[in-house]
C-alpha positions in Angstrom: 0.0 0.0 0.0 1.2 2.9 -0.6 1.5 6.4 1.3 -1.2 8.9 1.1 -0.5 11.9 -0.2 -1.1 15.6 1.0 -3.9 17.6 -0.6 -2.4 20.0 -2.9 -2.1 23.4 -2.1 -0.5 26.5 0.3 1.1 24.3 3.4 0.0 26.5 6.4 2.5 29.3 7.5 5.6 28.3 4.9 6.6 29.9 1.8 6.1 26.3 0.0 3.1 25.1 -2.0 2.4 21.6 -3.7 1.4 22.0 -7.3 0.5 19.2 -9.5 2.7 16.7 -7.1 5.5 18.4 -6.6 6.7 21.0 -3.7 7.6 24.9 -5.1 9.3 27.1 -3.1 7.2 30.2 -3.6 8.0 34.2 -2.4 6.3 37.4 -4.0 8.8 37.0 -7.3 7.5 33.5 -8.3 8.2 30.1 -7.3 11.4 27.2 -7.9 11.1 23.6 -7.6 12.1 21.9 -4.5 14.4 18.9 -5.6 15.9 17.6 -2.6 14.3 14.4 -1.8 15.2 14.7 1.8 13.6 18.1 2.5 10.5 16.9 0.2 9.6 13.7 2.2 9.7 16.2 5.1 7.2 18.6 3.6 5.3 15.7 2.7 5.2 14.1 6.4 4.7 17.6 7.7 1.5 18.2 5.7 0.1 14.8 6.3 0.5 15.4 9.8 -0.9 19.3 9.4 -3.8 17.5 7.7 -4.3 14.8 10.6 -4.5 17.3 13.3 -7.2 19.7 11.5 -9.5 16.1 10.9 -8.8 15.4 14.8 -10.0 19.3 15.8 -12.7 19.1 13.3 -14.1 15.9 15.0 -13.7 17.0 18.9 -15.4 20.2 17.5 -18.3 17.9 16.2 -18.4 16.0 19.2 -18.5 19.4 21.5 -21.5 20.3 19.7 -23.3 16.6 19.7 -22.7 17.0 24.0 -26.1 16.9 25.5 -28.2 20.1 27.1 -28.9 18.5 30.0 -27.0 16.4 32.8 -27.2 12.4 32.6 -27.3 12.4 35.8 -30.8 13.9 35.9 -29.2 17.0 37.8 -29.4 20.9 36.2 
């Protein structure tokens, strides 16, 4: 099996973005291509995990709002 893959996109507070599969480095001039496999399986693992943690906040903030009005306990 292999490894999922992060959504493509603007990775949340870097200068980087992920364009048709591969990581740019982008700035207000344009953008290069990041080559270094190293530093590309890190971006990779780092917006995989970005992506895990705003599904895991997304669901306690579903669950917050499914928490019942009223006591189990019977008491108000």
């Amino acid at each position: 099996m292999s490894a999922p893959t992060p959504q493509q996109g603007r990775l949340a507070h870097a200068p980087v973005v992920l364009r048709g599969g591969r990581w740019r480095l982008d700035c207000g001039a344009g953008s290069i291509p990041a080559s270094d496999p190293a530093f590309t399986a890190a971006l990779d693992d780092f917006a995989l995990s970005m992506a895990a943690a705003d599904r895991a906040v997304a669901n306690l903030l579903i669950r917050q709002d499914e928490v019942p009005s009223v006591d189990p306990g019977g008491q108000q």
